[in-house]
C-alpha positions as CSV (number, residue, x, y, z in Angstrom):
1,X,0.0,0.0,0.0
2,X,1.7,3.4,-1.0
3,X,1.7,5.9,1.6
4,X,0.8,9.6,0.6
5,X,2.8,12.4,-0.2
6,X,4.1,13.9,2.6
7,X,3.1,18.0,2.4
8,X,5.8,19.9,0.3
9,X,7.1,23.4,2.2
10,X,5.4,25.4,-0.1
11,X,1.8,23.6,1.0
12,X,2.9,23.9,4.2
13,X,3.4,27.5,4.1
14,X,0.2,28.0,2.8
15,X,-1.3,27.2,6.0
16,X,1.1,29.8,7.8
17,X,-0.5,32.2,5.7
18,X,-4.1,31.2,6.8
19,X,-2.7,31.6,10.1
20,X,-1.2,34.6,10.1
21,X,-4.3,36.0,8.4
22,X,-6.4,34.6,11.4
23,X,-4.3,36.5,13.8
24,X,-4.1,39.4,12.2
25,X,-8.2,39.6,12.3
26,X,-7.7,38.4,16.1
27,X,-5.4,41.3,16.4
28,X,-7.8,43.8,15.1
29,X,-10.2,42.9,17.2
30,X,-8.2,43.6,19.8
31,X,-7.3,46.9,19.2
32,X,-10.7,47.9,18.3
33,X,-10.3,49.2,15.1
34,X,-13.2,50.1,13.1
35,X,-13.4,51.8,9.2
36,X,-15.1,54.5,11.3
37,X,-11.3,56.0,12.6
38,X,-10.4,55.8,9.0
39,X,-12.5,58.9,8.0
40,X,-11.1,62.7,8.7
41,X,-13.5,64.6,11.0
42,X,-13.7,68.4,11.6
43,X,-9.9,70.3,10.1
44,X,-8.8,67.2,8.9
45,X,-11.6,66.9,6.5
46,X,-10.8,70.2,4.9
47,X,-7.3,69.0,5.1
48,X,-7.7,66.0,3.5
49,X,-9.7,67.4,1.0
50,X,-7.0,70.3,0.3
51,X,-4.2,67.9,-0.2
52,X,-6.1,65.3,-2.5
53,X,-7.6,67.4,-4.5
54,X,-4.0,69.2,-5.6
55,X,-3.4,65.3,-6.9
56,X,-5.3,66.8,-9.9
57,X,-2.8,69.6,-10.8
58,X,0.9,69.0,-9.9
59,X,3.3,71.6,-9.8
60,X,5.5,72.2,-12.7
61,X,6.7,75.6,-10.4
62,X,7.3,77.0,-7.2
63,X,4.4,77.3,-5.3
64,X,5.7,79.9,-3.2
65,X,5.7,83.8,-4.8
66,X,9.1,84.7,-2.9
67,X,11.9,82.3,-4.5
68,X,15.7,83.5,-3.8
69,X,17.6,84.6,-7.2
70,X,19.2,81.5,-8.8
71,X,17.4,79.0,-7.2
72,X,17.1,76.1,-9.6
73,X,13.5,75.2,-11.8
74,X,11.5,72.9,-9.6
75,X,11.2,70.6,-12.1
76,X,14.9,70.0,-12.3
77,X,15.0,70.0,-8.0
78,X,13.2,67.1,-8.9
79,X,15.0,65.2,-11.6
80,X,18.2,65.7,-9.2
81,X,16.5,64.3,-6.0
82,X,15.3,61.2,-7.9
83,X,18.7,60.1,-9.2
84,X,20.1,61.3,-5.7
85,X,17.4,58.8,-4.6
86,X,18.6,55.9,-7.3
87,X,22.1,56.1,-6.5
88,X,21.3,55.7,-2.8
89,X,19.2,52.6,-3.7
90,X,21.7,51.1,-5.9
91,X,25.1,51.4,-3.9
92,X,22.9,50.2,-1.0
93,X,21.6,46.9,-2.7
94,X,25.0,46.5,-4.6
95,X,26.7,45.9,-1.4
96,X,23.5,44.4,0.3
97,X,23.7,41.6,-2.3
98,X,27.0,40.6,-2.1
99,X,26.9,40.7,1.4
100,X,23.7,39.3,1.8
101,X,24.8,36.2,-0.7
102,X,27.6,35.4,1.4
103,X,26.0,35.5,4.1
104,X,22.9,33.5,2.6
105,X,25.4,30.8,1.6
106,X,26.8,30.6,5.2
107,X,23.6,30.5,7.0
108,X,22.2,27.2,4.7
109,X,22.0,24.1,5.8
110,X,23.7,22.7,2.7
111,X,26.7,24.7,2.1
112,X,27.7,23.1,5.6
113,X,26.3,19.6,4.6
114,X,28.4,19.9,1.5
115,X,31.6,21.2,3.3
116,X,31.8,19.3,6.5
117,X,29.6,16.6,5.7
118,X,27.0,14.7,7.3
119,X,28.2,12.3,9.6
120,X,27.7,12.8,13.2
121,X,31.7,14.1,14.1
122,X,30.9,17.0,12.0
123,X,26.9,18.0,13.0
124,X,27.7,19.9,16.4
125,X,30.9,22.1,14.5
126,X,28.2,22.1,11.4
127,X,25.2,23.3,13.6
128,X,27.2,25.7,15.5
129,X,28.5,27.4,12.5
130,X,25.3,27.9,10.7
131,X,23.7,29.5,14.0
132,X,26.6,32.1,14.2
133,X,25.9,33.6,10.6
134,X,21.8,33.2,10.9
135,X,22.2,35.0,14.0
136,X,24.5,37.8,12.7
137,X,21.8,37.8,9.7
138,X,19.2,38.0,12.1
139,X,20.5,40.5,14.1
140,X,21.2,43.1,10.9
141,X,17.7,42.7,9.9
142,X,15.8,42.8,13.1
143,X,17.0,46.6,13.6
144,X,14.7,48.5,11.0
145,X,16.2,51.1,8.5
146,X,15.3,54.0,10.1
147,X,16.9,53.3,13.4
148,X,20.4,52.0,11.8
149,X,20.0,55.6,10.4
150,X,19.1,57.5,13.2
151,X,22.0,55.1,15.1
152,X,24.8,56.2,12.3
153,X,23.8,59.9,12.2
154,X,24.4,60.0,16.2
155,X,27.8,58.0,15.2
156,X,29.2,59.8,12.4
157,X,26.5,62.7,11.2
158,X,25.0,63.3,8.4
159,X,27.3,61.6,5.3
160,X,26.3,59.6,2.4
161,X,28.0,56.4,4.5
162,X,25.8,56.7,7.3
163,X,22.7,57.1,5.1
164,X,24.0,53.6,3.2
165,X,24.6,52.1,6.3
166,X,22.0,52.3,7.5
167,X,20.1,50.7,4.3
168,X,22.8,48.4,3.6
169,X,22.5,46.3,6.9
170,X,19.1,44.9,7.5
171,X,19.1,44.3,3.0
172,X,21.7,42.3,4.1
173,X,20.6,40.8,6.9
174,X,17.0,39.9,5.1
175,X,18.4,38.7,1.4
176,X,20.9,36.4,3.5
177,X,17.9,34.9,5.5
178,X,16.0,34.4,2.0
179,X,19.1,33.2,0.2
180,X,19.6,30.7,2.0
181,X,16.2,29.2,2.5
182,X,16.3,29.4,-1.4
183,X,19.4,27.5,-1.8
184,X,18.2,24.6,0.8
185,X,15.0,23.9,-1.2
186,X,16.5,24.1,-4.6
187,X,17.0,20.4,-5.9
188,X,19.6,18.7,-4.9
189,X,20.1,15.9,-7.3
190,X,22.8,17.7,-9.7
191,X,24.9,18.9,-6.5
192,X,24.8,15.3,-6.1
193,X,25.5,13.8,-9.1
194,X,28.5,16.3,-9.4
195,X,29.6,14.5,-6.3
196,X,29.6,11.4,-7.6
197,X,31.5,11.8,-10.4
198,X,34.2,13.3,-7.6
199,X,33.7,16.6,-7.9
200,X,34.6,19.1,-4.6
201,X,31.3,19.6,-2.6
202,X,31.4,23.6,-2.1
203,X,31.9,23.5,-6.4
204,X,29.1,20.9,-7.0
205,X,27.3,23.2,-4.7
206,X,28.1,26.5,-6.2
207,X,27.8,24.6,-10.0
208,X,24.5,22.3,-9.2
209,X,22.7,23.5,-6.5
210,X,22.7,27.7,-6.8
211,X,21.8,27.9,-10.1
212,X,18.4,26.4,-9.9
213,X,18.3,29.1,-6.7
214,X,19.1,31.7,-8.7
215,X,16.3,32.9,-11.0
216,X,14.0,33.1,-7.4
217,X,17.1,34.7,-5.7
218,X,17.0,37.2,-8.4
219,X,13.3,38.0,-8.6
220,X,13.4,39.0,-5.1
221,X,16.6,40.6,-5.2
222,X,14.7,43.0,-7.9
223,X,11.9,43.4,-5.1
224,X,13.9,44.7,-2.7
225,X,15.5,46.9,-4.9
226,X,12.0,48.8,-4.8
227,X,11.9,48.4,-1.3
228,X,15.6,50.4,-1.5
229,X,14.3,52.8,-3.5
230,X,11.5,54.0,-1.0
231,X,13.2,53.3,1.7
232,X,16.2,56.1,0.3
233,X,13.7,58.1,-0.5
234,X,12.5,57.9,3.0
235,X,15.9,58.9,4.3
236,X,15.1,62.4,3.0
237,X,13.2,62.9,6.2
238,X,16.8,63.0,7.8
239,X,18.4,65.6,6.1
240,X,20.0,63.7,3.4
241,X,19.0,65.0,-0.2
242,X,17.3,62.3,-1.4
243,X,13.2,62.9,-2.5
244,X,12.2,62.6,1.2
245,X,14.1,65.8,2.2
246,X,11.9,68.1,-0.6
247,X,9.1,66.4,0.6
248,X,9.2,67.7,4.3
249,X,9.7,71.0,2.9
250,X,6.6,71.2,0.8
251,X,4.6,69.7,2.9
252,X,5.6,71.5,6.2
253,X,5.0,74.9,3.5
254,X,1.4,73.8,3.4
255,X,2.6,73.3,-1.2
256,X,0.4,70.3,-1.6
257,X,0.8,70.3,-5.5
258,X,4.5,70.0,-5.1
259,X,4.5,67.4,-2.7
260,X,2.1,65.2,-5.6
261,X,4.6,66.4,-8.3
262,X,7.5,64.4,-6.1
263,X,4.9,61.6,-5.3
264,X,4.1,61.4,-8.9
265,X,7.7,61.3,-9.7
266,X,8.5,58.4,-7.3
267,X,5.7,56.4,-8.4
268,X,6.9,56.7,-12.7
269,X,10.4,55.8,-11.2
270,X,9.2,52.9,-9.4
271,X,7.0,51.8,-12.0
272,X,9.6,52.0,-14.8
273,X,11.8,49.6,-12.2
274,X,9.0,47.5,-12.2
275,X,8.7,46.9,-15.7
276,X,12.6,46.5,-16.2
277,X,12.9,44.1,-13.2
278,X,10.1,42.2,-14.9
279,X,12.0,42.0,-18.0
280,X,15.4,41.3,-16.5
281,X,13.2,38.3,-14.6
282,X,11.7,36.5,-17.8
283,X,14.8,36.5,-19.2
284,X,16.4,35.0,-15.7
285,X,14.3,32.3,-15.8
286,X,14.2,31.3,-19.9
């Protein structure tokens, strides 16, 4: 009599998800929130209104009638805070990747399997080992972006490292704990055919195992790109030039239709990294 499938990870997850969704409800209910706290009452009606309704007519100029004598165009304030806010994003997740591969590759279960083996001399040194490096990725990740950045401006102040610091470590710390979850499920049969045939474990690794990894480790590599993008964008908020920074100062000026001209600009940029992620994807996995 065959015995059934046992449930695959991804089947298994599904039932996380169901989970988590329960709680989350739970948790609502706990908190007694209600659609009703949603709606603006009173000023922050006519506030809401004001600021939604300049979504319909974005400023191409100044809102303001008293601009100092050679201030740049507003539209080209713009340009330049969007590719201050892409080079943040990419030197951030350019060293977030590397470092969060390495790391990935030193937190899985099989780079270990493959390099001390898996009798039982090596499974304490082997267990040990892969604890240290998930916990350092653990640790980079659990501290969110924001605080690494309000940690490395009280550090060093207010330079471009502290601003990719502080994006840099918990990208690292999350790809690594994604890599290497991706590189344990990938199939294992040609690592272990490579093997056979007498090939070194870390290369039959690196050669059979990581490229079947690779086109998921890529797709989400691209999704946190976008996630680096906002979150750079973000660190405007704390002085560094990026889109956040002339943000604050339309909004706090009460200049609604600049802040949707910068929103509107963010959006195009993330949606034209959308659509060439999505093509850089397809082509990952053909």
């Amino acid at each position: 009599m065959t015995q059934p499938p046992k449930a695959t990870p991804r089947f298994k997850r599904r039932y996380a998800l169901v989970l988590l969704a329960a709680l989350g409800l739970l948790a609502a209910y706990g908190l007694n929130l209600h659609w009703k706290g949603l709606l603006p009452r009173g000023e922050g009606f006519v506030l809401w209104k004001r600021f939604f309704s300049a979504a319909l007519s974005p400023a191409f100029n100044y809102e303001s009638t008293s601009v100092p004598a050679g201030t740049p165009p507003f539209l080209l304030v713009v340009f330049r805070s969007v590719l201050r806010t892409l080079e943040f994003a990419v030197a951030s997740m350019g060293l977030a990747l590397v470092g969060g591969l390495i790391l990935g590759v030193l937190s899985s279960h099989s780079f270990w399997d493959s390099a001390l083996g898996q009798g039982r001399q090596g499974t304490k040194l082997r267990n040990r080992l892969r604890i240290f490096f998930r916990t350092i990725a653990a640790l980079l990740r659990s501290v969110h972006e924001l605080l690494w950045a309000i940690l490395f401006l009280a550090a060093i102040g207010q330079t471009t490292s502290a601003g990719l610091l502080a994006l840099t470590l918990p990208f690292t710390g999350i790809l690594a704990k994604l890599f290497s979850e991706m590189l344990d499920e990938a199939a294992n049969e040609p690592s272990a055919a490579l093997e056979g045939l007498g090939c070194h474990p870390g290369v039959a690794l690196l050669v059979g195992r990581l490229p079947i990894a690779w086109p998921d480790m890529a797709a989400y590599g691209f999704y946190r790109f976008e996630c680096a993008l906002r979150s750079s964008a973000v660190l405007g908020f704390f002085g560094f030039q990026t889109m956040g920074y002339h943000l604050e100062l339309s909004y706090n000026s009460l200049h609604y239709r600049e802040v949707w001209t910068l929103l509107y600009a963010l959006l195009f940029t993330v949606w034209g990294l959308e659509r060439w992620s999505g093509i850089l994807r397809r082509s990952a996995v053909r």
